[in-house]
C-alpha positions in Angstrom: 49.6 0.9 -22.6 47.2 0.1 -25.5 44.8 2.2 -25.8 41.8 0.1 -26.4 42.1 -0.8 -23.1 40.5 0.7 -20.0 42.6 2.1 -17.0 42.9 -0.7 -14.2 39.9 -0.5 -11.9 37.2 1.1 -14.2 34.6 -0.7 -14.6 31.1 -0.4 -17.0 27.9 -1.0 -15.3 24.8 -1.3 -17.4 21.0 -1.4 -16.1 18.3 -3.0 -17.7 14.9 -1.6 -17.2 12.9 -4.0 -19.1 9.4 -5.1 -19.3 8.4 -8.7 -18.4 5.5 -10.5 -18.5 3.9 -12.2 -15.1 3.9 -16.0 -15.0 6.1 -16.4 -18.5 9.7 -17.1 -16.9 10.4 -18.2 -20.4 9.3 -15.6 -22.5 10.9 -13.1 -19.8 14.4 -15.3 -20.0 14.3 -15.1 -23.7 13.9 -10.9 -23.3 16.5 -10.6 -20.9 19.0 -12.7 -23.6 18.4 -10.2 -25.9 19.0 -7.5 -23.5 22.2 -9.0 -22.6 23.5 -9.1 -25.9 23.0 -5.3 -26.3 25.1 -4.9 -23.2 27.8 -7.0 -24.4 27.9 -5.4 -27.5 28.6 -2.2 -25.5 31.3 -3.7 -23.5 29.2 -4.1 -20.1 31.0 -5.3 -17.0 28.1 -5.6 -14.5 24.3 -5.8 -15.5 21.1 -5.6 -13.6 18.4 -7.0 -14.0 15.1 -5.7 -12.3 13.7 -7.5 -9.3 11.5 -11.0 -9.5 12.5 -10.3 -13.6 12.0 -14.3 -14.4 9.2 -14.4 -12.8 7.1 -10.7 -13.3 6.3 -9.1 -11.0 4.1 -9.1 -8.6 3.5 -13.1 -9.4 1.4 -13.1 -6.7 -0.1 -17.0 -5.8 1.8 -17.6 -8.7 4.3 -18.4 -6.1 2.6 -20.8 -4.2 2.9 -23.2 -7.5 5.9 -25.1 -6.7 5.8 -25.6 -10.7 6.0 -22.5 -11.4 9.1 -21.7 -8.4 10.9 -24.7 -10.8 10.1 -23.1 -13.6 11.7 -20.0 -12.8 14.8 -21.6 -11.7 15.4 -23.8 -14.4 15.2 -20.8 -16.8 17.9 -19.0 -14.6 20.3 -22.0 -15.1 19.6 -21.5 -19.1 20.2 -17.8 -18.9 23.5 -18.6 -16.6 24.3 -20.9 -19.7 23.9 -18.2 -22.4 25.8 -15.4 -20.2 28.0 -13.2 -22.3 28.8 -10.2 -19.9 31.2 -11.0 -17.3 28.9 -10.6 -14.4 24.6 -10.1 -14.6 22.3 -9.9 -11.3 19.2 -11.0 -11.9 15.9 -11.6 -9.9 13.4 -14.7 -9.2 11.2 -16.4 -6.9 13.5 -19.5 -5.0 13.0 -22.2 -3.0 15.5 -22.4 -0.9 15.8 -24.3 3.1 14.2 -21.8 4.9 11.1 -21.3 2.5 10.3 -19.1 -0.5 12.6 -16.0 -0.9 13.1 -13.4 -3.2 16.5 -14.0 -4.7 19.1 -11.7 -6.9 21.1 -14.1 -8.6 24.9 -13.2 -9.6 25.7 -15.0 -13.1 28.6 -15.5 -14.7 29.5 -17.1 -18.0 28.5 -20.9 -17.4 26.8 -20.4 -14.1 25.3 -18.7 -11.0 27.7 -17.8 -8.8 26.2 -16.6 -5.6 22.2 -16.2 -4.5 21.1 -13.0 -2.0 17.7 -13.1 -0.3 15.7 -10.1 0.3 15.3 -9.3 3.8 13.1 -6.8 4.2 9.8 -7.7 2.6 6.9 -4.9 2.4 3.7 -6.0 3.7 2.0 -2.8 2.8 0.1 -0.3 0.7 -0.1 -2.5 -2.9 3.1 -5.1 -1.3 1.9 -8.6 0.0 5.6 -9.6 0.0 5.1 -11.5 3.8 2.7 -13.7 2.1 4.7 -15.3 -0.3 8.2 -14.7 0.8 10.5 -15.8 3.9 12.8 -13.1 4.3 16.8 -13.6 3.7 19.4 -13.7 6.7 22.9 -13.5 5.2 24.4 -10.4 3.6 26.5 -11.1 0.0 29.6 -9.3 -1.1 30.9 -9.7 -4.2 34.7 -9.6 -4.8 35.4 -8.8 -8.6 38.2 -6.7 -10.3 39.3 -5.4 -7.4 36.2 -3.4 -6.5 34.0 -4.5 -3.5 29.8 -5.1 -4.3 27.1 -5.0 -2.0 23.9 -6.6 -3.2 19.7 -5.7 -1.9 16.5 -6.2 -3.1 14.2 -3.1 -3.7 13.0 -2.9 0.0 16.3 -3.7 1.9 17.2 -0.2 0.4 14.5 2.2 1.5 15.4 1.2 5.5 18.2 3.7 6.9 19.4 1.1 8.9 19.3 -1.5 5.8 21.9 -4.2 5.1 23.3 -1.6 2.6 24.9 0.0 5.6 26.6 -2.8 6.9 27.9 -3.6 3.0 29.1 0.4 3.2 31.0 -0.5 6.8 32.4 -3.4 5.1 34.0 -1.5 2.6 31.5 -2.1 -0.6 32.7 0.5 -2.9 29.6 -0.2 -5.4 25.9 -0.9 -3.8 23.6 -2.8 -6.3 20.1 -2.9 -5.9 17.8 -4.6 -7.8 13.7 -3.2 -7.5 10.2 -3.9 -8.8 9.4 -0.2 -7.1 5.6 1.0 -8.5 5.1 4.1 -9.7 2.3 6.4 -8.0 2.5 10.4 -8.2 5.4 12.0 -7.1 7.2 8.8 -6.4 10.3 8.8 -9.1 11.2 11.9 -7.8 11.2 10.9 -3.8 12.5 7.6 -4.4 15.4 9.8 -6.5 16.0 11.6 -3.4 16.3 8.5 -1.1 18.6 6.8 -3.3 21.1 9.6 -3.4 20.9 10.0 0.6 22.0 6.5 0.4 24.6 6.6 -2.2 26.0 9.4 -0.1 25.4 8.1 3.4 27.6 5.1 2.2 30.1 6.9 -0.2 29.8 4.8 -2.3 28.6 4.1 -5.8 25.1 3.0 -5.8 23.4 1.7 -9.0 19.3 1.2 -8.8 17.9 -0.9 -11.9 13.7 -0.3 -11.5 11.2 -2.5 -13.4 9.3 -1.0 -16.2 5.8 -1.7 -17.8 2.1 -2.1 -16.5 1.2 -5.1 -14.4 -2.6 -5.3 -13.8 -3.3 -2.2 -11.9 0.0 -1.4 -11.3 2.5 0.6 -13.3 6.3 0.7 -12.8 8.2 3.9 -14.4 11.9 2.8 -14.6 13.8 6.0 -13.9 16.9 3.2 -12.9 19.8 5.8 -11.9 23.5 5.5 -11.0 24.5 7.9 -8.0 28.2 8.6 -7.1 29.7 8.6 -3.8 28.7 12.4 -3.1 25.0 11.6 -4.0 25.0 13.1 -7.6 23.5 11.5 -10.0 25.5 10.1 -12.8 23.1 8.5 -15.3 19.3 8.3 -15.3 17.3 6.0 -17.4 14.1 7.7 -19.2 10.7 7.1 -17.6 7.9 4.7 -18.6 10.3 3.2 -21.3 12.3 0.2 -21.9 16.4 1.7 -21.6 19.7 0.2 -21.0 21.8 2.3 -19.4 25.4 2.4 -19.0 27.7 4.3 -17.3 32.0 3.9 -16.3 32.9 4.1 -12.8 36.2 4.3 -11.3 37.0 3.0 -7.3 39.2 5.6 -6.4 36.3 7.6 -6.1 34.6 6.2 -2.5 37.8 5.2 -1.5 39.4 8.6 -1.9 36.6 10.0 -0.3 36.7 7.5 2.8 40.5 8.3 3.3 39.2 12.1 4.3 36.2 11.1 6.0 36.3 10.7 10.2 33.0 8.9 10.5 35.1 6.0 8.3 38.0 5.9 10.4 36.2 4.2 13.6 33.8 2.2 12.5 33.2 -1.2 13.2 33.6 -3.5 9.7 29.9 -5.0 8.6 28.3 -7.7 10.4 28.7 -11.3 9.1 28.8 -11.4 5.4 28.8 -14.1 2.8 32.2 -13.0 0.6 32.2 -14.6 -3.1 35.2 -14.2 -5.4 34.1 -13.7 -8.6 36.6 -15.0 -11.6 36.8 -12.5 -15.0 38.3 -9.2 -15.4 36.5 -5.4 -16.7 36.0 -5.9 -20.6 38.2 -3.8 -22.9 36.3 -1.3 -24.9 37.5 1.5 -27.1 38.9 4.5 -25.8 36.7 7.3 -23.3 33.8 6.3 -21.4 30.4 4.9 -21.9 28.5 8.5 -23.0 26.2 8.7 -19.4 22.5 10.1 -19.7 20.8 11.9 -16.8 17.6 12.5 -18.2 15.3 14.3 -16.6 12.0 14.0 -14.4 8.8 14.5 -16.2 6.7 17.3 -15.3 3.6 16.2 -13.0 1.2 16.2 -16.4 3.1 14.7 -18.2 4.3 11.9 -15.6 0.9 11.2 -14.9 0.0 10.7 -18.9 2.8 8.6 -19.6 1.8 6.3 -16.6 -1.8 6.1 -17.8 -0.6 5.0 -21.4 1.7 2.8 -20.2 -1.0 1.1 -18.5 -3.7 0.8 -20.7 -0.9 -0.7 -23.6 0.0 -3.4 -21.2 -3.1 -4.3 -20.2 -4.1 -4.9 -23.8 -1.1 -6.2 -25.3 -0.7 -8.4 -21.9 -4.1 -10.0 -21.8 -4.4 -10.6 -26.0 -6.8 -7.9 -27.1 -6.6 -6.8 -30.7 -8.5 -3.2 -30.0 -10.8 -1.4 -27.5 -14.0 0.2 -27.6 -15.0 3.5 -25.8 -18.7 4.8 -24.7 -18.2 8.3 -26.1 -20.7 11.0 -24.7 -19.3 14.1 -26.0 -17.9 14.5 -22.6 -14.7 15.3 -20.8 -14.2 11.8 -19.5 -14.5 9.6 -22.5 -12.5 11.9 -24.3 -9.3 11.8 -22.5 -9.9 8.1 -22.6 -10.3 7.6 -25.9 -7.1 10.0 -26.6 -4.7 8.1 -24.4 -5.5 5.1 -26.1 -5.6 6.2 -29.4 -2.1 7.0 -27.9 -1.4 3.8 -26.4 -2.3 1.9 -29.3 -2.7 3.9 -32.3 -6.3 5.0 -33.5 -6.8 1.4 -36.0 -7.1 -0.1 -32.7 -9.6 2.3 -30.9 -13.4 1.9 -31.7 -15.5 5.1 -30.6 -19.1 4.5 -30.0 -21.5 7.3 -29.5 -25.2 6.5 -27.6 -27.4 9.3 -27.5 -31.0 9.1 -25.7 -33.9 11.3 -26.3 -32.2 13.9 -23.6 -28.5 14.0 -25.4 -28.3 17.4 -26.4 -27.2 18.0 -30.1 -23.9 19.7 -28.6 -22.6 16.2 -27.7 -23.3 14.8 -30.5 -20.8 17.6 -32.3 -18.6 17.0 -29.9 -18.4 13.7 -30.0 -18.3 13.3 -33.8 -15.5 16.2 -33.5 -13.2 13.9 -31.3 -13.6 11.0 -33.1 -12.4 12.8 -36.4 -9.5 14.3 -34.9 -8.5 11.2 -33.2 -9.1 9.7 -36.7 -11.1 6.2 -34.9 -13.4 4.4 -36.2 -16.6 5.8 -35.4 -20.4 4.8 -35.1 -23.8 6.2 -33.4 -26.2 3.9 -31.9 -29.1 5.2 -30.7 -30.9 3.9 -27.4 -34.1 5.7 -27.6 -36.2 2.8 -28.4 -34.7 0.6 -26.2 -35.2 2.5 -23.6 -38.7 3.5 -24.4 -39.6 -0.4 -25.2 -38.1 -1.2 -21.3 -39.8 1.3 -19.4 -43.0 0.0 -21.1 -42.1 -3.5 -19.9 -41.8 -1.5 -16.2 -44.9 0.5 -16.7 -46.7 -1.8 -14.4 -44.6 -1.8 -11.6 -43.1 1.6 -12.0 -47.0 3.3 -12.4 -47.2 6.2 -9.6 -43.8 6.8 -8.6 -42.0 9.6 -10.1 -38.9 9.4 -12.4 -35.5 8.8 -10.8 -32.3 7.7 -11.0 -33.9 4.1 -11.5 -35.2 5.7 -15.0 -31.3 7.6 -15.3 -29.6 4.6 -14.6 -31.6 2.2 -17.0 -29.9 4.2 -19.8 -26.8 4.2 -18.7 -26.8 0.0 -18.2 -28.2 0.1 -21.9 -25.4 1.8 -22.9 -23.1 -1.0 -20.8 -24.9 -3.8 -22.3 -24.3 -2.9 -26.0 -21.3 -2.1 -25.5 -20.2 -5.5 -23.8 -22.1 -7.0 -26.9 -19.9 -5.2 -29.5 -16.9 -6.3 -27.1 -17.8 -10.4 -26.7 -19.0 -10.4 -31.4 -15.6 -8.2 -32.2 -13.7 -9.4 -29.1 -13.0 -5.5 -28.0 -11.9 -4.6 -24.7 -14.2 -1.7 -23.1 -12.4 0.9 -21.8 -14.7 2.2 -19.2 -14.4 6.1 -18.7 -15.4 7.0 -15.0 -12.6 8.9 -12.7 -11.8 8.6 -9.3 -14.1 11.3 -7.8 -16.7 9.8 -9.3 -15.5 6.0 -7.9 -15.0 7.6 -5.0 -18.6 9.0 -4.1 -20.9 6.6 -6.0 -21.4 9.1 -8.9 -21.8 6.1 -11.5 -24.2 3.3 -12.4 -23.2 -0.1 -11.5 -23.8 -2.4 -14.8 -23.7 0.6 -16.2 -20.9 2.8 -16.9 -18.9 0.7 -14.5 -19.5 -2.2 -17.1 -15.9 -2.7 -19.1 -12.5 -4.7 -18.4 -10.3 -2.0 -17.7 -10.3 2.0 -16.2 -8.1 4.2 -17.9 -8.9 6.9 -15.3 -9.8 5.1 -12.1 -7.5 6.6 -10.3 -7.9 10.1 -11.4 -9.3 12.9 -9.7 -12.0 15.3 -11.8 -9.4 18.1 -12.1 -6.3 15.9 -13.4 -9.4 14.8 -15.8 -9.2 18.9 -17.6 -5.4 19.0 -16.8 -4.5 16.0 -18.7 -6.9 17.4 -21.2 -5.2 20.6 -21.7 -2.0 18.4 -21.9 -3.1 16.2 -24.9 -4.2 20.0 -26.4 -1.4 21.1 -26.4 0.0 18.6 -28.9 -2.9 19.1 -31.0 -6.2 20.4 -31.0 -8.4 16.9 -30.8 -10.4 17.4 -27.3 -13.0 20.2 -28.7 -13.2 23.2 -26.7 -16.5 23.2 -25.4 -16.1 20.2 -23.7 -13.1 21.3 -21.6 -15.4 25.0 -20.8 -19.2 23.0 -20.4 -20.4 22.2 -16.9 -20.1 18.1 -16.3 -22.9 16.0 -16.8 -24.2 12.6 -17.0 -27.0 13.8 -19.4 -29.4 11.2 -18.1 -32.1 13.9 -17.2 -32.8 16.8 -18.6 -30.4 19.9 -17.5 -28.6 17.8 -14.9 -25.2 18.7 -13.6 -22.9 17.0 -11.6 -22.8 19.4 -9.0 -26.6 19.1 -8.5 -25.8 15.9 -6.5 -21.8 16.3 -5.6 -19.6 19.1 -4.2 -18.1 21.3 -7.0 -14.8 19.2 -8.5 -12.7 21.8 -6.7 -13.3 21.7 -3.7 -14.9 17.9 -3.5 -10.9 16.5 -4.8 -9.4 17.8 -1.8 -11.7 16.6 0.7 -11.0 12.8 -1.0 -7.6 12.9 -1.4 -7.6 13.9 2.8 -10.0 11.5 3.3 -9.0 8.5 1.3 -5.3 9.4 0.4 -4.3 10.7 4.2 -7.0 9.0 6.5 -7.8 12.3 8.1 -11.3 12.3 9.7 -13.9 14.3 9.3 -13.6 16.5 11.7 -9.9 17.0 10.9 -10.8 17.8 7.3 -13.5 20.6 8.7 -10.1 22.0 10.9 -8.5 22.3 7.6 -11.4 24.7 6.6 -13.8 22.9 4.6 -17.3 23.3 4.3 -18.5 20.9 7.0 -21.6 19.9 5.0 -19.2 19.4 1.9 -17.3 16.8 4.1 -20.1 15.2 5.9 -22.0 14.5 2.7 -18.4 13.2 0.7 -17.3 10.8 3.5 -21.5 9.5 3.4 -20.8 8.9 -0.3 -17.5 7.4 0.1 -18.5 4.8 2.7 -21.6 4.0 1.1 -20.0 3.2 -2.4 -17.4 0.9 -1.1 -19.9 -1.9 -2.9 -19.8 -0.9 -5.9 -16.0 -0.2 -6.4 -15.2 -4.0 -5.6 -17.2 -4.7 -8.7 -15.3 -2.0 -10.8 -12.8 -3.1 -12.8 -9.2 -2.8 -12.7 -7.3 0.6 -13.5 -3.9 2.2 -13.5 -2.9 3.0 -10.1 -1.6 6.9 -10.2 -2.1 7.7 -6.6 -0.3 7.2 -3.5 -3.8 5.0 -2.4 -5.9 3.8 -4.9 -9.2 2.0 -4.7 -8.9 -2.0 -4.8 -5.5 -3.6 -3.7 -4.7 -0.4 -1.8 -7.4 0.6 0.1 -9.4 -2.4 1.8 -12.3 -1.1 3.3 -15.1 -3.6 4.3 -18.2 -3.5 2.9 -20.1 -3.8 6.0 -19.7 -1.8 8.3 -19.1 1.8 8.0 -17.2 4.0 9.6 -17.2 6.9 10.4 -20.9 6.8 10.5 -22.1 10.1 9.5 
């Protein structure tokens, strides 16, 4: 046998984790060409596509554009056209007899050869998928080279009982899924886990090609993986990046593994099951396999600063901004900001802007001039002293006889907002605002104030991932000074304030909201779990009381299993618990 040619049944798969743009089916078509033509230049058989990849995802009321629906498709008819692998799944919004439906389309050279429908649609957490879609009915199996394919959708997957089974009982020796899956802490690593319960639940080769990039508030890490039969994994894509992955697989494998297996020798063949024959045979390549990659999981640091990059460069690349501009107070906040998107975007691109009042201690100042150097940004003071001094006269009248408060604290902060949003709309700079989650969480910022901005880096933060991703960027090099990481927190609107004058310390206050906002455990569940029953009552008062302000917040990377925003829907009015 020649051999330039690969032994009868092997087959190369390749995944595509790519980045697409919501609402630009053609721009995202054009991407996915040149994707394709990478993978046939490395002799692949079978590619994926992520999930809803014509479209971006989520489209959201996108879909209920019937222009838009056409758009997609007709793009998916050009990309069919310009094929060059012998099979590609790809997915799209479809309008199809029964309704809407998210579809992954099978393409071969000259046209699309078979359509499945999602049937499982989440209607949970960050997924409105039952608002847009009507979910699918009929199971596909592809029939190509002698090897047996099952096809899902993201969701149909992550069900025990999904129709991934019945493919398995039908004899699919290769399960494909096809996901738009987002990334929140510790999810790459569970959703590993599920996918190679599956894989060997089914024995049976199961290949899972995941979106990658940041969508609005959302983030998707990739991590697309292979998994053989017996649930190993045999190729992992990287996380947070854009990576075509390839890997060989033989049939023998599941079906050796069947003919030993008991549980396979009774069962009852899958339900009813569209079966398409797919024309085309495995592509000959030189001789060995495609090298497969398993790379590994980032640590939880690291994960999580990735994520927050990823995030902050789509948004801005996405939505057209040529640079952003941070409110830097010499504090921990704005300077994990302004590193991650000096990371993001490169430091030409990040403006820092320091605003001291009469109370900024000199320390910030240093501090802030110190990170700014390191980071090498551009870098400027403005002063708000007579500003502020020129509005409270304006209030003397109807301010005379009541003592200084957070009216007086929070005047300087919306200052600081309003010059800022005037160097954003004359340079056309995104503000990046800087507040974390604890502080979302429990009121502990000024509306119009440091809330003003388009996008937050660390919304979904907590205080203490705040120092840790701190330490992180350290450790590359020294650009976060070392007294800001070791001073107490403050806003630095009054003289010798601290944050825990007014909050629980960071320690303890990140555990009660992560039980509280994260888990839905009630107060008096959280003081069974041993905290501080003061601590609790006064962090749920804060949480309820703030919902307000955080639906005028702007939109940040979601990190966390449940963020603020599209997440977590509290009303506005009415509380509870009422405490």
């Amino acid at each position: 046998m020649n051999g330039s040619v690969r032994a009868p049944g092997r087959i190369r798969i390749g995944l595509a984790q790519v980045d697409v743009r919501v609402g630009r089916p053609e721009e995202n078509r054009r991407r996915l060409e040149q994707w394709m033509a990478e993978a046939r230049d490395r002799a692949v058989d079978i590619l994926l596509f992520p999930e809803l990849a014509l479209s971006g995802y989520p489209p959201e009321d996108l879909l209920f554009r019937s222009d838009f629906i056409a758009a997609c498709w007709a793009e998916l008819e050009v990309l069919a056209r310009h094929t060059t692998v012998p099979v590609a799944v790809v997915g799209l919004p479809r309008r199809g007899v029964s309704g809407l439906t998210n579809t992954a389309a099978v393409l071969v050279p000259g046209r699309v050869a078979a359509l499945y429908d999602k049937q499982h649609l989440p209607n949970y957490g960050v997924f409105d998928e039952a608002r847009y879609f009507t979910p699918g009915r009929e199971r596909v199996l592809l029939e190509w080279a002698g090897w047996r394919i099952g096809l899902s959708v993201c969701e149909d997957v992550w069900l025990a009982d999904g129709p991934w089974l019945e493919d398995a009982r039908a004899g699919a020796d290769l399960l494909l899924n096809i996901s738009a899956s987002p990334y929140h802490r510790d999810k790459p690593a569970a959703r590993d886990r599920m996918l190679a319960t599956r894989a060997q639940d089914a024995e049976a080769f199961l290949a899972a090609c995941n979106l990658v990039g940041g969508q609005d508030e959302l983030v998707f890490d990739g991590t697309s993986a292979v998994y053989g039969p017996d649930g190993t994994v045999l190729a992992r894509a990287g996380s947070f990046t854009e990576e075509l992955l390839t890997v060989d697989l033989d049939p023998e494998g599941p079906r050796y593994r069947r003919g030993l297996d008991r549980r396979w020798f009774h069962r009852e063949p899958g339900g009813a099951a569209a079966v398409v024959t797919l024309e085309g045979e495995p592509r000959p390549h030189g001789p060995g396999a495609a090298a497969a990659v398993v790379r590994p999981f980032l640590d939880p640091v690291e994960e999580l600063r990735r994520a927050l990059v990823l995030g902050v460069r789509d948004y801005v690349e996405k939505n057209g901004f040529e640079a952003v501009v941070v409110g830097l107070s010499g504090g921990i906040d704005s300077s994990v900001t302004a590193a991650l998107a000096v990371e993001a975007l490169g430091p030409h691109r990040v403006h820092g802007i320091f605003l001291p009042s009469a109370i900024t201690s000199q320390e910030s100042r240093e501090d802030a001039e110190q990170l700014a150097a390191a980071l090498g940004i551009d870098y400027h003071e403005i002063g708000i002293a007579p500003i502020f001094e020129a509005s409270l006269a304006q209030l003397a009248d109807l301010f005379r006889g009541r003592p200084w408060n957070e009216a007086e604290e929070n005047l300087q902060a919306r200052i600081r907002g309003n010059l800022l949003m005037a160097l954003s709309n004359k340079f056309g700079w995104l503000v990046l605002i800087t507040g974390n989650k604890s502080e979302m969480a429990t009121g502990y910022s000024t509306l119009y104030g440091d809330m003003a901005g388009g996008f937050g880096v660390l919304k979904d933060v907590y205080k203490r991932d705040v120092y840790r991703l701190a330490e992180a960027i350290n450790r590359d090099r020294p650009v976060i000074p070392r007294r800001v990481l070791e001073k107490a927190p403050t806003a630095e609107l009054r003289p010798g304030q601290r944050d825990e004058d007014s909050l629980p310390p960071y320690a303890v206050l990140d555990q009660i909201l992560a039980g509280y906002v994260e888990q839905d455990l009630s107060p008096e569940e959280l003081v069974a779990r041993g905290f501080d029953p003061e601590h609790v009552r006064l962090t749920v008062k804060l949480v309820n009381r703030n919902e307000y302000k955080r639906r005028q917040a702007p939109v940040g990377t979601r990190v966390s299993p449940r963020a603020f925003g599209r997440d977590r829907r509290m009303p506005i009015t009415g509380r509870f618990p009422d405490v």
